[in-house]
C-alpha positions, -999 to 999 in steps of 0.1 A, spaced: -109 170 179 -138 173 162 -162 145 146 -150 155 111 -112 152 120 -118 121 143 -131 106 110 -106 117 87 -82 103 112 -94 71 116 -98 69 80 -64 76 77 -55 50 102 -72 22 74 -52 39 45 -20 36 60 -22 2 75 -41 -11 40 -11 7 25 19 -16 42 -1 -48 43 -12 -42 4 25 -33 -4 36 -67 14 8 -88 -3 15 -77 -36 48 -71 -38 52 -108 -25 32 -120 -57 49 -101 -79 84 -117 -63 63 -151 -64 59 -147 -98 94 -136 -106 107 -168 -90 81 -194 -97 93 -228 -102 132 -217 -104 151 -248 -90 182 -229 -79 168 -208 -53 144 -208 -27 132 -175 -34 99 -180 -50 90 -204 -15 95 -178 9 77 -158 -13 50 -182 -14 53 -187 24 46 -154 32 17 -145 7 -2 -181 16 -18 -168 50 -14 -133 44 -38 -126 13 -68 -132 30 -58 -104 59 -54 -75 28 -93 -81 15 -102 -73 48 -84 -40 55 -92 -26 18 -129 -40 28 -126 -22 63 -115 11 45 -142 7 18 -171 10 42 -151 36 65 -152 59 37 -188 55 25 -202 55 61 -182 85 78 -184 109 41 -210 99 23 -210 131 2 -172 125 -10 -180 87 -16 -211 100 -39 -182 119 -60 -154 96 -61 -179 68 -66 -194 85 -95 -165 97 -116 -145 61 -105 -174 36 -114 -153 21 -142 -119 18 -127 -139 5 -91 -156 -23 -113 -120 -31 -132 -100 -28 -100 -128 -54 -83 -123 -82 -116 -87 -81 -110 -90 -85 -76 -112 -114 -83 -88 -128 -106 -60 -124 -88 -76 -143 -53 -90 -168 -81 -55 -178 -101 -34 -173 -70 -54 -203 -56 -60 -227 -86 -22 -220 -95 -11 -246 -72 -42 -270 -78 -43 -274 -118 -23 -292 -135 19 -284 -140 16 -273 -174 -11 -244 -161 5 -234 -129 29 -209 -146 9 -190 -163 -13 -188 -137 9 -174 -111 22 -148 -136 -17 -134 -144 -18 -130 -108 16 -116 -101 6 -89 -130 -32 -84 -116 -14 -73 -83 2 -50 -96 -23 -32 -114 -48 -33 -85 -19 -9 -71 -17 12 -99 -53 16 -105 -56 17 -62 -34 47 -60 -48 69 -89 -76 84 -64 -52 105 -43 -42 128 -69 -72 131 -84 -85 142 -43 -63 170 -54 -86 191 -77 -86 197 -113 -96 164 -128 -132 160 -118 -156 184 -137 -194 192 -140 -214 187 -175 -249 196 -174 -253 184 -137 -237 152 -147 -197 145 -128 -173 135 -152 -135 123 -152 -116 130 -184 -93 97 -182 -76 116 -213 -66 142 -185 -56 117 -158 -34 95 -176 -12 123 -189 -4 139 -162 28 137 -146 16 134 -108 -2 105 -115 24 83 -129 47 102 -105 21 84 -76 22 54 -97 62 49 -99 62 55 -59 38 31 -51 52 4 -75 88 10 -61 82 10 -29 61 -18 -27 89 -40 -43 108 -22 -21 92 -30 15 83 -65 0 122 -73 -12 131 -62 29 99 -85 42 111 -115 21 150 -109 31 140 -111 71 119 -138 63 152 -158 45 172 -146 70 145 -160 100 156 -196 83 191 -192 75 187 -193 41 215 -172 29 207 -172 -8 172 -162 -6 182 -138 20 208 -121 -7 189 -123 -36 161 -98 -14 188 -80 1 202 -71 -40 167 -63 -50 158 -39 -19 195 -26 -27 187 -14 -62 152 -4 -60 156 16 -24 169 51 -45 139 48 -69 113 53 -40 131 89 -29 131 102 -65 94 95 -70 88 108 -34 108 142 -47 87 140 -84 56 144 -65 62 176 -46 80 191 -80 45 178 -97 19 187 -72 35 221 -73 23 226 -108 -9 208 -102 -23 215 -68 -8 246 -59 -22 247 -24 -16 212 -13 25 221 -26 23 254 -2 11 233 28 34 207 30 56 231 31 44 235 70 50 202 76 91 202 57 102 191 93 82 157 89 91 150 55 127 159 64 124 133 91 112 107 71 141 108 47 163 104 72 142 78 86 145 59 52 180 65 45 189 52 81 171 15 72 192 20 39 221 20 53 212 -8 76 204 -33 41 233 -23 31 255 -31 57 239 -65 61 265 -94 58 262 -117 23 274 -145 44 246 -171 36 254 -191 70 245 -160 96 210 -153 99 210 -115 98 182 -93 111 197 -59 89 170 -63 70 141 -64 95 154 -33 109 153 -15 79 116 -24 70 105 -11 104 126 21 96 108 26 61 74 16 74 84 47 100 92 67 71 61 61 54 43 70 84 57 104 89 57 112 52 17 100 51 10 121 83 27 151 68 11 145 33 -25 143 55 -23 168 75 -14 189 45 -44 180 22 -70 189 55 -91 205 57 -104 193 20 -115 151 14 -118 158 -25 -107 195 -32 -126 218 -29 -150 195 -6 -141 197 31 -143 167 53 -167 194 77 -196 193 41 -190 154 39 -193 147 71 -226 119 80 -252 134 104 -241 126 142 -266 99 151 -249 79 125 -216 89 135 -216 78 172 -230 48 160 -198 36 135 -178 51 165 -188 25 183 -190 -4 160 -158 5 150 -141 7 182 -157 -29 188 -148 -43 159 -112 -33 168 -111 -47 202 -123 -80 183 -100 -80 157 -65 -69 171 -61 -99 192 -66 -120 159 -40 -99 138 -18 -106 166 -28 -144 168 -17 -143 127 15 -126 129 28 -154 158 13 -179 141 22 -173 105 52 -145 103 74 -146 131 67 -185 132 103 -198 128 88 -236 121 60 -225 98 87 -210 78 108 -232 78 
């Protein structure tokens, strides 16, 4: 492995962790806002519950990523940062008034908190929307050259049908892997009705996640002809991953609706979809190599090496540092039976 493809990799890495813990944090406000204040459930609590301690922990791996990117392809940040300087700036004011309402919402007064919690429910989700645009436009065709000056036509992005294809799958499946978080986290209680209200959401939204998993490949074959051919070398890993997700399927929906047994169906079936979205990611990466933003390859974006063995190294120390606090969090805060409670 080379120092381009070590890189990519560990860029990778960042993507798909950001991509779980961003789908938990803001599919947990959007539930959170969906169930704020209702008095005959506890839903919107263990919503709250979760996405208290757990906020903070996303701004870091979406930092982490950001400076990955700009430090290991410097060249591909240039572009990207060029052509993306307006939604960047947008995505960076709601992601400063989403941390800012989340927190006043339960520090003003009643009438306010409502409102409040809804901006930032809203606010999450399109930081998601807006987050997930870049990969199609890595595909080629949107980003064009005008007298030496990059452009993105935003007429061009926001009518085509892999984008909102992109869109719809990481809307649904965030709701998706948040509804299966939030029913293990009822079920860690024994609180039967929070636990079926998740378990009826994941239920309904689980099918919408494989059809806009299937619209991309039927749109990136009209759009990025040579990313649809390679995946086609990696079928066996998508094939896998839809039998990874239909596997934790079937587990949610054999889980019992007694509300007195604390059921652990539904944890099982988020650690089979996060599998899923890991072979599914791999297969998608290893098919876009070797370009970073088509027709750039990671090998022209590359930094120079003395700076590469250097973020090698901070990297691998900043790891070492930080997975022993991750771990700290998750004990203290999700698999904390009393702190839920």
């Amino acid at each position: 492995m080379d120092e381009a493809q070590f890189s990519i990799a560990l860029l990778w890495l960042f993507i798909f962790i950001y991509s779980i813990a961003g789908a938990l944090d803001f599919g947990a406000g959007f539930w959170s806002m969906v169930y704020f204040n209702r008095k005959d459930t506890k839903a919107g609590v263990i919503a709250n519950k979760y996405l208290s301690p757990a906020w903070e922990i996303t701004n870091v791996l979406l930092a982490m990523f950001v400076v990955a990117l700009v430090s290991f392809f410097p060249n591909a940040t240039f572009t990207l940062g060029t052509v993306l300087m307006i939604p960047a700036n947008l995505i960076l004011v709601l992601l400063s008034i989403r941390t800012a309402f989340m927190v006043f919402a339960y520090s003003v007064e009643e009438g306010y908190r409502k409102i409040l919690n809804h901006i930032s429910g809203i606010a999450g989700i399109l930081i998601l929307a807006l987050l997930v645009v870049v990969l199609p436009l890595t595909h080629g065709g949107y980003i064009r050259e005008v007298n030496g000056v990059l452009q993105l036509p935003l007429s061009k992005v926001f009518t085509s049908p892999t984008v909102y294809a992109f869109i719809g799958l990481a809307i649904s499946m965030t709701l998706y892997l948040s509804a299966l978080l939030l029913a293990d986290y009822a079920s860690l209680t024994g609180d039967g009705s929070g636990f079926a209200i998740y378990r009826k959401h994941s239920i309904w939204i689980g099918p919408f996640t494989v059809l806009f998993g299937f619209l991309i490949i039927f749109t990136i074959k009209n759009e990025a002809t040579w990313l649809y051919v390679n995946l086609w070398n990696y079928s066996l890993w998508l094939i896998l991953s839809v039998v990874a997700f239909l596997i934790g399927y079937w587990f949610i929906l054999r889980s019992t609706k007694d509300k007195n047994v604390e059921n652990r169906s539904s944890g099982i079936a988020l650690l089979l979809t996060i599998v899923q979205l890991f072979l599914a990611s791999y297969a998608y990466g290893k098919a876009h190599l070797p370009y970073l933003v088509y027709p750039a390859t990671i090998h022209e974006s590359i930094t120079n090496e003395e700076m590469y063995r250097a973020l090698v190294i901070i990297y691998i120390v900043g790891t070492v540092l930080m997975i022993p606090a991750f771990i700290w969090h998750w004990r203290l805060f999700i698999r904390n039976r009393e702190y839920v409670k």
